[in-house]
C-alpha positions in Angstrom: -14.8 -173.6 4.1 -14.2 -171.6 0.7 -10.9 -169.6 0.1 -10.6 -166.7 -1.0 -7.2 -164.8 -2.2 -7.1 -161.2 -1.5 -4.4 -158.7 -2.5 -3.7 -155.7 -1.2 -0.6 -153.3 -1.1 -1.9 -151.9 2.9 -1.2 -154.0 5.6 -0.1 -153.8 9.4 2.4 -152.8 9.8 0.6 -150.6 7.5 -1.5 -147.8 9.6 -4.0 -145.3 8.1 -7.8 -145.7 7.1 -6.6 -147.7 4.3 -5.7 -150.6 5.7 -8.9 -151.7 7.9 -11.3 -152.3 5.6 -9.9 -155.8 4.8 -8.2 -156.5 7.9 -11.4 -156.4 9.5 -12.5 -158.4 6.8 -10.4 -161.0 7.7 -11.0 -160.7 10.9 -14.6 -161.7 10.7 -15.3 -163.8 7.6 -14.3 -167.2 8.7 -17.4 -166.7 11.2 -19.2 -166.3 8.0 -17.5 -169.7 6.0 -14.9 -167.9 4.2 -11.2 -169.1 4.7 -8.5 -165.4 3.8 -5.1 -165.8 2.0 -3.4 -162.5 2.2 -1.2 -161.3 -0.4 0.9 -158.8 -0.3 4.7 -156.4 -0.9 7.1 -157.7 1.6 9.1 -154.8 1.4 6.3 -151.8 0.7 6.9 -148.4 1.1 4.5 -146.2 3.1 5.2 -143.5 5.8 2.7 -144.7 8.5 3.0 -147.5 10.6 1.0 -148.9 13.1 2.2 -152.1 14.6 -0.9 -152.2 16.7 -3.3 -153.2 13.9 -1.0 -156.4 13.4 -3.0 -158.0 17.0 -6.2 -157.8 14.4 -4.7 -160.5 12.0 -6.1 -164.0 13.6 -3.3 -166.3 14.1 -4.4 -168.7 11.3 -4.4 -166.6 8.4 -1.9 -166.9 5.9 -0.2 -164.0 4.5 2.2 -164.2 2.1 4.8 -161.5 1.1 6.1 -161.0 -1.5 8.9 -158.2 -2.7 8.4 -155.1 -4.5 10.2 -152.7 -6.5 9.2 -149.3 -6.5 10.7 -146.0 -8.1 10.4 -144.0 -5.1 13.7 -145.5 -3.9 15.7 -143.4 -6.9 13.4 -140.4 -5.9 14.2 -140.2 -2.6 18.1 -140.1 -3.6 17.2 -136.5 -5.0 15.0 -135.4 -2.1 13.7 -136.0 1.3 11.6 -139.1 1.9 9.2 -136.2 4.3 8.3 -134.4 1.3 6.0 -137.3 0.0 4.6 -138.6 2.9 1.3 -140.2 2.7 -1.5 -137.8 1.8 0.7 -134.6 1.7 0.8 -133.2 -1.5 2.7 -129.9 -2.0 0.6 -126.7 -3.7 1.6 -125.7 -6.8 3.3 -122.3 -4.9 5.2 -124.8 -2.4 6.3 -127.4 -5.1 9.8 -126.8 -7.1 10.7 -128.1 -10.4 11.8 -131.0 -9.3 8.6 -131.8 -7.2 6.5 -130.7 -10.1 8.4 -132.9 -12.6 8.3 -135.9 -10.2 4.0 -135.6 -10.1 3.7 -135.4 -13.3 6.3 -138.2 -13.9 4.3 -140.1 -11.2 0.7 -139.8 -12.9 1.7 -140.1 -16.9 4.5 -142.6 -16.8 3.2 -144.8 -14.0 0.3 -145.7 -15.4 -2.1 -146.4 -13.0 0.6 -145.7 -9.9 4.4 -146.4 -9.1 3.3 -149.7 -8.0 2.7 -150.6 -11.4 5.7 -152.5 -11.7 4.9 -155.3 -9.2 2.1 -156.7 -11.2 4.0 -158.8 -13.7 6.4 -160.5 -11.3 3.1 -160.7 -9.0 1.3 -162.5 -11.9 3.9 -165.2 -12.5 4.3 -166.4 -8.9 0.4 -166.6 -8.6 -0.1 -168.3 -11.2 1.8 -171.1 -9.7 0.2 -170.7 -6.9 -2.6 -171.3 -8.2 -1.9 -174.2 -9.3 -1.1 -176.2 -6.1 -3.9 -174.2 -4.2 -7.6 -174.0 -5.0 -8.8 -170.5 -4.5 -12.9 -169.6 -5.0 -12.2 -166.1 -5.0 -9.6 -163.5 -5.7 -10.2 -159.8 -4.1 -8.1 -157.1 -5.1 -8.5 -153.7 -3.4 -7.5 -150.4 -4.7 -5.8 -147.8 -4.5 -3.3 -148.2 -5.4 -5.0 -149.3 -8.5 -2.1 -151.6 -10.1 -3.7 -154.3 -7.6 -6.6 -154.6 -10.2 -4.2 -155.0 -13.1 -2.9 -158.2 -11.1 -6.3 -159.4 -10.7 -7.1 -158.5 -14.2 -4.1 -161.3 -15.6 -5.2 -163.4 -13.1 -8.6 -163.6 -14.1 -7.6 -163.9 -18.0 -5.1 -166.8 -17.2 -7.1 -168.7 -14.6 -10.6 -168.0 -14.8 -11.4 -167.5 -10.9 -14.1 -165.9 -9.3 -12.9 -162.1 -9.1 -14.1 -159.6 -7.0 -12.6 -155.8 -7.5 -12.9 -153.2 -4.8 -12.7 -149.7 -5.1 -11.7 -147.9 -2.0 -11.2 -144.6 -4.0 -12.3 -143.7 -7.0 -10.0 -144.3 -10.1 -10.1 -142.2 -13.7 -12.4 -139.8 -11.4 -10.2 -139.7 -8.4 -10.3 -135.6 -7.1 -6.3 -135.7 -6.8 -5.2 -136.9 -10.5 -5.3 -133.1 -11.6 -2.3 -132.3 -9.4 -0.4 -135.0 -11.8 -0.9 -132.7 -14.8 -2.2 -135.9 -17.2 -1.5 -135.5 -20.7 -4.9 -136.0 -22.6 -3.3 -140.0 -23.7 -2.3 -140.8 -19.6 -5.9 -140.1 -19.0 -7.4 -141.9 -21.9 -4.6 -144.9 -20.1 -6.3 -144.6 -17.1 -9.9 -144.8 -18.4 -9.0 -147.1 -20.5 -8.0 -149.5 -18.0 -10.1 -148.9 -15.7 -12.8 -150.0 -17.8 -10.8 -153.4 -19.0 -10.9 -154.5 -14.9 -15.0 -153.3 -14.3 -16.1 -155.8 -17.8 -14.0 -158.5 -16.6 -14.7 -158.5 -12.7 -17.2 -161.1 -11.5 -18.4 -158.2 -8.9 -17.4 -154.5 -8.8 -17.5 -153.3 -5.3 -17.3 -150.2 -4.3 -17.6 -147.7 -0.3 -20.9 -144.7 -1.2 -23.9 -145.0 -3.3 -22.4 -141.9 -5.4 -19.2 -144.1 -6.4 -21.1 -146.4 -7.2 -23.5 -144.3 -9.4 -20.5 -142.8 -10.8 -18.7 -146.1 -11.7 -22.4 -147.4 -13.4 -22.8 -144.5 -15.4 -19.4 -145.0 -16.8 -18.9 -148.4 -17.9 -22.9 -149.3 -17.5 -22.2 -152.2 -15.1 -23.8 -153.7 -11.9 -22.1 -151.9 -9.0 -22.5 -153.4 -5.4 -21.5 -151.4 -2.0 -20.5 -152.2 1.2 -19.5 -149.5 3.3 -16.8 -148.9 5.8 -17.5 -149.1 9.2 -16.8 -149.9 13.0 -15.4 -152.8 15.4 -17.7 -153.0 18.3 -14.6 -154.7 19.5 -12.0 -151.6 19.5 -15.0 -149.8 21.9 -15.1 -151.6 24.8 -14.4 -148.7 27.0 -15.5 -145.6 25.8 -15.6 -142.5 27.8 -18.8 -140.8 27.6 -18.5 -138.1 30.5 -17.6 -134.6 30.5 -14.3 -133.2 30.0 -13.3 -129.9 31.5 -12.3 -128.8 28.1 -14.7 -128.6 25.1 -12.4 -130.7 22.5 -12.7 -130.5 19.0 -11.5 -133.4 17.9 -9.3 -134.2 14.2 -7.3 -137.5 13.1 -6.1 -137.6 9.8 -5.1 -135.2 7.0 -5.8 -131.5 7.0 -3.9 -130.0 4.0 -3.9 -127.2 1.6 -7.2 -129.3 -0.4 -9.1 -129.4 3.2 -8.0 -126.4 5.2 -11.1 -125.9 6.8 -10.8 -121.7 6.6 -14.9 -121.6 7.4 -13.8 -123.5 11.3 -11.3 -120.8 12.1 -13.8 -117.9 11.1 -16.7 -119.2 13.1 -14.3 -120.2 16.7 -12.9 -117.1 16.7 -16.5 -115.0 16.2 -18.5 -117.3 19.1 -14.7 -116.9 21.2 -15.1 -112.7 20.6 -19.2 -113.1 21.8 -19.2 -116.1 24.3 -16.7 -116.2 27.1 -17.4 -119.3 28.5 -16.9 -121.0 25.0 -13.4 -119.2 24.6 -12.3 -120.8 28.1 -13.2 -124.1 27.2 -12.4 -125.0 23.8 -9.5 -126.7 22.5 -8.6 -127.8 19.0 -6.8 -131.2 19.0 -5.4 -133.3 15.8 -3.6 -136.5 15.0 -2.7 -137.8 11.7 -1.0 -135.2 9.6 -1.2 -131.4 9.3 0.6 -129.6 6.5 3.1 -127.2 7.8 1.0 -124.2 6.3 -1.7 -124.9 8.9 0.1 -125.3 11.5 2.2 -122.0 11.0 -1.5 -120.4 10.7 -2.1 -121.9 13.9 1.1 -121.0 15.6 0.8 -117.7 14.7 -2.8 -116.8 15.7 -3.3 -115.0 19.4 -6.4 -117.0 19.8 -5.6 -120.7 18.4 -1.8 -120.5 19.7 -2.3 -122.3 23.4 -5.8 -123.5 22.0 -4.9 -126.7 20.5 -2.6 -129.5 20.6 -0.9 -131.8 17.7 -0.3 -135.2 18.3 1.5 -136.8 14.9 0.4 -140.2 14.1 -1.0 -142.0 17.0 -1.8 -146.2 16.9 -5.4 -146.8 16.1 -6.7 -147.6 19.8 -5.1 -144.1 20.8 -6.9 -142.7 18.0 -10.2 -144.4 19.5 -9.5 -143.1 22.8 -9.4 -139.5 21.1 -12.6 -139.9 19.7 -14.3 -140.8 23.0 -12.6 -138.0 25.0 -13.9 -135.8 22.6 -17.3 -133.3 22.8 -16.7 -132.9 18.9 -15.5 -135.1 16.0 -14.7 -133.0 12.8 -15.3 -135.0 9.0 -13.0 -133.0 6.2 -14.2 -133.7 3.1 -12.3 -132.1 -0.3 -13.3 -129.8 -2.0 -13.6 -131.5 -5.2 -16.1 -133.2 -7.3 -15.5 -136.7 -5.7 -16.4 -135.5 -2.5 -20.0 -136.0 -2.6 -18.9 -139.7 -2.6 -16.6 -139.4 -0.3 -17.5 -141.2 3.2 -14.0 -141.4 5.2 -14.0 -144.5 7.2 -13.3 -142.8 10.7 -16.8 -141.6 10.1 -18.1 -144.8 11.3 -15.5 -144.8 14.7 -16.8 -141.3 15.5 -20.8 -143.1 15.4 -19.5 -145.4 17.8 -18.2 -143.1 19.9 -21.7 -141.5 20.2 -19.9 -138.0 20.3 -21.2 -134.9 18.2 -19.7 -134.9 14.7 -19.4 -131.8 12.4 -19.0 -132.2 9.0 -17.6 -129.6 6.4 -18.5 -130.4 3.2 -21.0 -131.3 0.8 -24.6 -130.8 2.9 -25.9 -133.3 0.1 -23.0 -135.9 0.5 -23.1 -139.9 1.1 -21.5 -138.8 4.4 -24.0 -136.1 5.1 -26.9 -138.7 4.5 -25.1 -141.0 7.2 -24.7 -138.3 9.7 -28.7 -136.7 9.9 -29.7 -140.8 9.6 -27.9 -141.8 12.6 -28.7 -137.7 14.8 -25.3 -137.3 15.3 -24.6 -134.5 14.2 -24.8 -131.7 11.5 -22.6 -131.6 8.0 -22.3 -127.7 7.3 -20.5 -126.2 3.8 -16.9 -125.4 4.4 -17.3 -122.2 3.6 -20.7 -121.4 5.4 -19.5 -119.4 8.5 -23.1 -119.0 9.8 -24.3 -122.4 9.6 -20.7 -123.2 11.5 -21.3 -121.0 14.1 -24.5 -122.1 15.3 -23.6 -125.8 15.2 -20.7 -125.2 17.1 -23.3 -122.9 19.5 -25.8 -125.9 19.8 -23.1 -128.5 20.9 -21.3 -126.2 23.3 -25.1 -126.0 24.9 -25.6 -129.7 24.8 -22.0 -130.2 26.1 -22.4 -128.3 29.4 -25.5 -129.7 29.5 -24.0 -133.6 29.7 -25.8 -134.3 26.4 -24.9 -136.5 23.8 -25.9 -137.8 20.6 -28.9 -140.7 20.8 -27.2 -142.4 17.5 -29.6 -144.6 15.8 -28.9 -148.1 13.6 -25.4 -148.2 14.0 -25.6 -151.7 14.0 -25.6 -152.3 10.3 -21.8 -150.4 10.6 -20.3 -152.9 12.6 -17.5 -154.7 10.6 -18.9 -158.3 12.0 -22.3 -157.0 10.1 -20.3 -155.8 7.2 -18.3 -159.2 6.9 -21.4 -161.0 7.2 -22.6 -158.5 3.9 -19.9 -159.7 2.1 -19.9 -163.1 2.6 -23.4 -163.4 1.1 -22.1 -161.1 -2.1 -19.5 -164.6 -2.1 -21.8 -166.7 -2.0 -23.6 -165.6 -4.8 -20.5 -166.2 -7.4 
């Protein structure tokens, strides 16, 4: 069986969407001839946890850890550790100096991000590694981005087999304008960007549009293996009616994805249809700025219409999904959104439940949607569109219908491990 080395700064405890695409990974490619070595901080610092996701790692896989430094420790002697919690970014009208002067320290200093400063130490232990254990392929996944840079040394001092994935885009990733980049961080950032795409073995990337993106920029060969879903984590799903119509969030609703168009289009089919305003109810895990939630407090309507949960562990989440009669996909507003195909996408397929998306209506995740009939992506701001897709799933939902999703199984992480183990096989 080949071995394969793969880095990553998300791990359980690690929770969030970041995290599962190479857990499940490893979960699956030693059916598929491919032996994991995980690497990575032994000390990292993220705000969500999920101890649930560690029952995913199979016994036998190593993982080694290995500590990190990172700066946020001396920011977080100047401010709360809440005010930078994972995905929440502050607007320019909520951020003070001293959160403005920390972002744009954060995205012109730390060069590609402030975990920047566990590559060299990173480098030198590997290396010895290395030495005393053959490895036929290093992965490195990103964000954060400094993971390539490790690869990147690696590759130059040992020649191995290097695969870089991109999670997120990098130079053209939709948030990097909040950091206010000076004209030479951003020419740092391209720059390197570019040295890790000519030197890796395969670039891999999530969408069709990232990987369009990253070809037209550095004129490389771009593979792409989506995110998806373990048939495993959906052994139960409930598939009746609920006496509430749910519409169903998990994940990050902020300033950059306040979906205004929702609020407009609920509260016109609540003033024209009765029996929709007694039976809907907004529900949301995951992370909702306080702006939104005030909005939501303070609305006659949405004020005993809908229920925040925090951060739930991932099989709770699943169980959300399949309660639900509607999964909502927020996509930014921003250029990279077209690209943009959030990974619980795939979990609300499995949970064969109607999925509205706001965002692009020509997106990678749009494309998935129609494909599989389960649902309808609608512009955020198109009220109209809203209104009558919310109209036709309240009918289908009293009427005990549910999407008839189609080839789903090429989503299924075991069919997505597979995918990549052939991409291995090739180097």
């Amino acid at each position: 069986m080949k071995k394969m080395l793969i880095i990553t700064y998300y791990w359980p405890p690690s929770g969030g969407g970041g995290v599962q695409r190479w857990l499940k990974f490893v979960k699956y490619l030693p059916e598929f001839g491919w032996n994991p070595v995980v690497f990575t901080p032994e000390n990292p610092d993220f705000s969500i946890k999920d101890p649930s996701l560690v029952s995913d790692v199979p016994d036998e896989v190593e993982v080694i850890r290995y500590p990190i430094w990172e700066p946020y420790s001396v920011f977080d002697v100047f401010t709360s550790k809440k005010s930078r919690l994972q995905g929440i970014l502050k607007t320019e009208k909520e951020a003070g100096l001293f959160q403005k002067t920390a972002l744009w320290i954060r995205g012109n200093i730390f060069i590609p991000d402030p975990k920047v400063a566990w590559v060299r130490p990173s480098v030198k232990f590997l290396t010895k590694y290395f030495k005393t254990n053959k490895i036929d392929c290093l992965v490195t996944t990103g964000p954060p981005h400094s993971m390539h840079l490790i690869g990147l040394k690696l590759k130059k001092l040992t020649g191995v087999k290097w695969i870089a994935d991109f999670r997120d885009p990098w130079s053209r990733w939709d948030m990097l304008k909040h950091f206010h980049l000076t004209k030479p961080a951003k020419s740092a950032h391209e720059r390197l960007e570019k040295k890790v795409v000519e030197h890796a073995d395969i670039v891999l990337t999530v969408s069709p549009t990232w990987a369009s993106e990253i070809r037209h920029d550095h004129n490389c060969e771009v593979d792409v293996i989506t995110n998806g879903f373990d048939m495993q984590d959906f052994t139960s799903s409930d598939t009746g009616n609920n006496i509430d119509f749910i519409i169903n969030h998990s994940g990050l609703i902020n300033d950059f994805r306040n979906p205004v168009g929702l609020w407009d289009a609920v509260t016109e089919i609540c003033n024209e249809n009765e029996a929709f305003k007694n039976s809907f109810k907004f529900q949301f895990s995951g992370m909702v700025s306080g702006e939104i939630l005030n909005y939501l407090h303070n609305s006659t309507l949405f004020r005993n219409k809908f229920e925040f949960f925090g951060y739930l562990p991932h099989d709770k989440i699943i169980e959300q999904y399949s309660r639900s009669a509607v999964n909502l996909l927020l996509l930014n507003e921003s250029p990279s959104a077209k690209g943009h195909i959030p990974a619980k996408l795939f979990e609300y397929l499995a949970s064969r439940k109607h999925i509205l998306g706001l965002g692009p209506v020509d997106s990678d995740a749009a494309k998935i949607i129609e494909s599989a009939g389960a649902g309808k992506m609608c512009s955020p701001n198109d009220k109209e569109s809203i209104k009558n897709t919310l109209n036709d799933f309240f009918k289908h939902y009293k009427n005990g219908n549910f999407p008839d999703t189609k080839r789903l199984e090429k989503y299924t992480r075991k069919a997505l491990s597979k995918q990549l183990a052939t991409l291995l096989d090739r180097l």
